[in-house]
C-alpha positions in Angstrom: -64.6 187.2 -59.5 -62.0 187.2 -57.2 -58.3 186.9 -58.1 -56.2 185.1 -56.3 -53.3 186.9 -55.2 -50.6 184.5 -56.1 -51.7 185.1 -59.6 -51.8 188.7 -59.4 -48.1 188.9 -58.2 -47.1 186.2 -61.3 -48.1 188.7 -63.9 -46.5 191.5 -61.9 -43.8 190.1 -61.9 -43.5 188.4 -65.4 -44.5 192.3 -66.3 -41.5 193.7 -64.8 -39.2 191.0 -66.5 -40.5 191.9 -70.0 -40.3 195.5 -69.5 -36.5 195.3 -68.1 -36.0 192.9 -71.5 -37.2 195.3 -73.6 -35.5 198.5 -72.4 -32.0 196.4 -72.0 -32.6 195.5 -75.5 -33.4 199.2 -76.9 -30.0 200.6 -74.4 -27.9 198.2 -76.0 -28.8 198.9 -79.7 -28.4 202.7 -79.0 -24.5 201.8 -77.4 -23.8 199.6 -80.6 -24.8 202.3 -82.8 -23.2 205.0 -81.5 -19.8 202.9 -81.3 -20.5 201.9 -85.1 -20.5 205.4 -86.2 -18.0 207.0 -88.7 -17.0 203.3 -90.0 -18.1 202.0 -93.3 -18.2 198.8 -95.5 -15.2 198.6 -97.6 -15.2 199.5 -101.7 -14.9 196.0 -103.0 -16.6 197.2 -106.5 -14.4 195.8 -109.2 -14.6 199.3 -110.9 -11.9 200.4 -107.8 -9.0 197.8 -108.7 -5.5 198.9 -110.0 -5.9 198.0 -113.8 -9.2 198.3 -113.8 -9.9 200.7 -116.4 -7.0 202.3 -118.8 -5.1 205.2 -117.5 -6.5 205.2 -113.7 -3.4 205.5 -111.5 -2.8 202.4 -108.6 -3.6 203.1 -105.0 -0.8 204.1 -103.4 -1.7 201.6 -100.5 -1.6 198.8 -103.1 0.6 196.4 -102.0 2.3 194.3 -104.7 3.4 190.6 -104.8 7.1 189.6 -105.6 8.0 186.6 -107.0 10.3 184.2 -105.2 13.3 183.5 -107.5 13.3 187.5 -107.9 13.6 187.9 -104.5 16.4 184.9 -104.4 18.2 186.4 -107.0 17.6 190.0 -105.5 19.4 188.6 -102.4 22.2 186.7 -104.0 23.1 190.1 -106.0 23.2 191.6 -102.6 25.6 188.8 -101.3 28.5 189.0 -104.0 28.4 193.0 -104.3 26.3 193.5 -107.3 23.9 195.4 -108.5 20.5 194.0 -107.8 18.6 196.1 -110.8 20.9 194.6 -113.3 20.7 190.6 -112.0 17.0 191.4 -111.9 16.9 192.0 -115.8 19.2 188.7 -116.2 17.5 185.8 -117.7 18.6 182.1 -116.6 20.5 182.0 -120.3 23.5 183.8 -118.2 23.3 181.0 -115.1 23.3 178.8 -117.5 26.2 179.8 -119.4 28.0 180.2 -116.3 27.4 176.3 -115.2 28.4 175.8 -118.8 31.5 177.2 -118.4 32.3 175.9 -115.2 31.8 172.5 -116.4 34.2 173.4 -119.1 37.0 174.2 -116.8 36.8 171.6 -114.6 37.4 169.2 -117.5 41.3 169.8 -118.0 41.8 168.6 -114.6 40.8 165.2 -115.3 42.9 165.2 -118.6 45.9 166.3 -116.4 45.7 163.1 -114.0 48.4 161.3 -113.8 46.5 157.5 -114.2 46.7 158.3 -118.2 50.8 156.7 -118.0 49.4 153.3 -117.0 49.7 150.7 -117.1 53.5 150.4 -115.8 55.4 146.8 -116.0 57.9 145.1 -115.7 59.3 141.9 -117.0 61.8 139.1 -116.3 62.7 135.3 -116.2 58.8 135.0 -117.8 57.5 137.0 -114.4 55.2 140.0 -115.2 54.7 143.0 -112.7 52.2 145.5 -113.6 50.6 148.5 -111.6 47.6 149.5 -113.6 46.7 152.5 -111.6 47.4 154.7 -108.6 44.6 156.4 -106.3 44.6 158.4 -102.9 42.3 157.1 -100.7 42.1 158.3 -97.0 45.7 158.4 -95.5 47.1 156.1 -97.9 48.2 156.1 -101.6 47.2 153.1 -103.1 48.7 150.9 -106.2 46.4 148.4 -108.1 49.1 145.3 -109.4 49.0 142.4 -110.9 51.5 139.4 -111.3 51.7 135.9 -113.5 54.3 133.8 -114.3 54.5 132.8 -117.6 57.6 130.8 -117.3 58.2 126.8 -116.7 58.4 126.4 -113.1 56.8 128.1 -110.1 58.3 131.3 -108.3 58.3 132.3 -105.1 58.1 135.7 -103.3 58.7 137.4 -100.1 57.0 140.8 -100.5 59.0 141.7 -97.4 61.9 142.3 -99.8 59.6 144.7 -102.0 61.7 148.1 -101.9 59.7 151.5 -102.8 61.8 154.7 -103.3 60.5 158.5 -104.4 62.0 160.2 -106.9 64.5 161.4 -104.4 66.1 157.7 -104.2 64.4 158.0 -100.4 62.9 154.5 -99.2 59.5 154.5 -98.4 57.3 152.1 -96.0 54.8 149.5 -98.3 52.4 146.7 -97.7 51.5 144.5 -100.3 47.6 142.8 -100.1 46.5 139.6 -101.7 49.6 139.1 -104.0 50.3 135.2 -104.0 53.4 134.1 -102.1 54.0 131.4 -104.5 53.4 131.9 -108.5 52.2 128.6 -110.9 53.2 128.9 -114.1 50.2 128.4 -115.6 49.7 132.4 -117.2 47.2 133.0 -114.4 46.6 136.7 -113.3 46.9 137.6 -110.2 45.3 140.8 -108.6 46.5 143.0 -105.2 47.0 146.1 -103.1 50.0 147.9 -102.6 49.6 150.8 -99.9 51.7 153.2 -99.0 51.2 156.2 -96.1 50.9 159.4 -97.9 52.4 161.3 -95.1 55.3 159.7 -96.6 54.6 161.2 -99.7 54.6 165.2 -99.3 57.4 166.1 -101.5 57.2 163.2 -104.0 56.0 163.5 -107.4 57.1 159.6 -108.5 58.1 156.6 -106.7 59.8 153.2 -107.9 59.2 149.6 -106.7 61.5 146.8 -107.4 60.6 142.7 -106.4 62.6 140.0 -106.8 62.3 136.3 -106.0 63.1 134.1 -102.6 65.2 132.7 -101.6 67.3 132.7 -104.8 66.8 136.9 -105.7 67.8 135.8 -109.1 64.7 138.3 -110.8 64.8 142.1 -110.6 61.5 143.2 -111.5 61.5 147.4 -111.7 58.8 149.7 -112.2 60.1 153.3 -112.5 58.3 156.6 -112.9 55.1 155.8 -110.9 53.2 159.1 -110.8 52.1 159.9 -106.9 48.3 161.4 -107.2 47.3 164.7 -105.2 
């Protein structure tokens, strides 16, 4: 039987390619193994953890987890001066003490304000002026007032004649807000603004306001003693 020779030179061939596979599979197993030597498969036994077993001393390449608020309050220490060991050993009883007292302190202040003399009034010819309290807001001190007229006949005002002095007798600059120009007398309350710049105000602890009627400026209503909040 005759081969043919395009046959012959397949299996040659097809010969060569399996023996190349073979010996590049055999070259690189030896290189892998040789760069593999000396390492080893980590000691994960249980048996080998810190704690494991009574008295066995912790690796010293153990490293240990902190907690966050000791780390916080580690860092805080470090902040103000202290002594980080001793905050360490703290408890949140102390914080909360602290706040405690804080709180506590703060508490005079309010007691101190000035708002506890009102309300301030003033009456005449059945009129009633009254500033119920006094507040700082942005660049201006404002007064809360109230009118009514209790009297028989109506009363007019022109709060261009309202004069406001500090305790120095100095006059000061005032706008009056959504006080009536004209009182009924019907008892009615009446409810406004009275504003006054508190650059005006540096060196005044009180300040006085004084309205009377127009056109006849028969009614002096005074309010003294009006404490100026800081």
């Amino acid at each position: 039987m005759v081969l043919n020779s395009t046959v012959v030179l397949t299996l040659i061939l097809l010969t060569m390619m399996l023996g190349a596979g073979v010996t590049s599979s055999v070259f690189g197993f030896t290189l892998g193994r040789e760069a593999l030597k000396g390492t080893t498969q980590p000691d994960v036994r249980p048996s080998n953890n810190a704690g494991g077993k009574q008295g066995t001393p912790a690796s010293k390449d153990q490293v240990s987890i902190l907690k966050e608020k000791d780390i916080l309050k580690t860092v805080k220490a470090r902040i103000e001066g202290r002594d980080p060991e001793k905050v360490a050993g703290q408890g949140n009883t102390k914080t909360d003490k602290a706040s405690s007292k804080t709180a506590t302190a703060k508490k005079p202040a309010t007691e101190k304000n000035p708002s506890t003399k009102f309300p301030l009034n003033s009456r005449d010819g059945g009129i009633t002026l009254e500033v119920s309290a006094a507040n700082q807001r942005g660049n201006s001190m404002l007064l809360d007032v109230s009118m009514k007229n209790e009297g028989s006949q109506s009363v007019k005002f022109l709060y261009s004649f309202l004069s406001v002095t500090n305790n120095q007798g100095q006059p000061l600059s005032a706008t009056a807000e959504d006080l009536p120009g004209e009182l009924p007398p019907n008892g009615q309350v009446f409810y406004g603004t009275i504003s006054i710049p508190t650059t005006l105000l540096e060196n005044s602890k009180e300040i006085s306001l004084t309205l009377t009627d127009y056109p006849a400026q028969k009614l002096q209503l005074q309010i003294a003693g009006i404490p100026v909040p800081k």
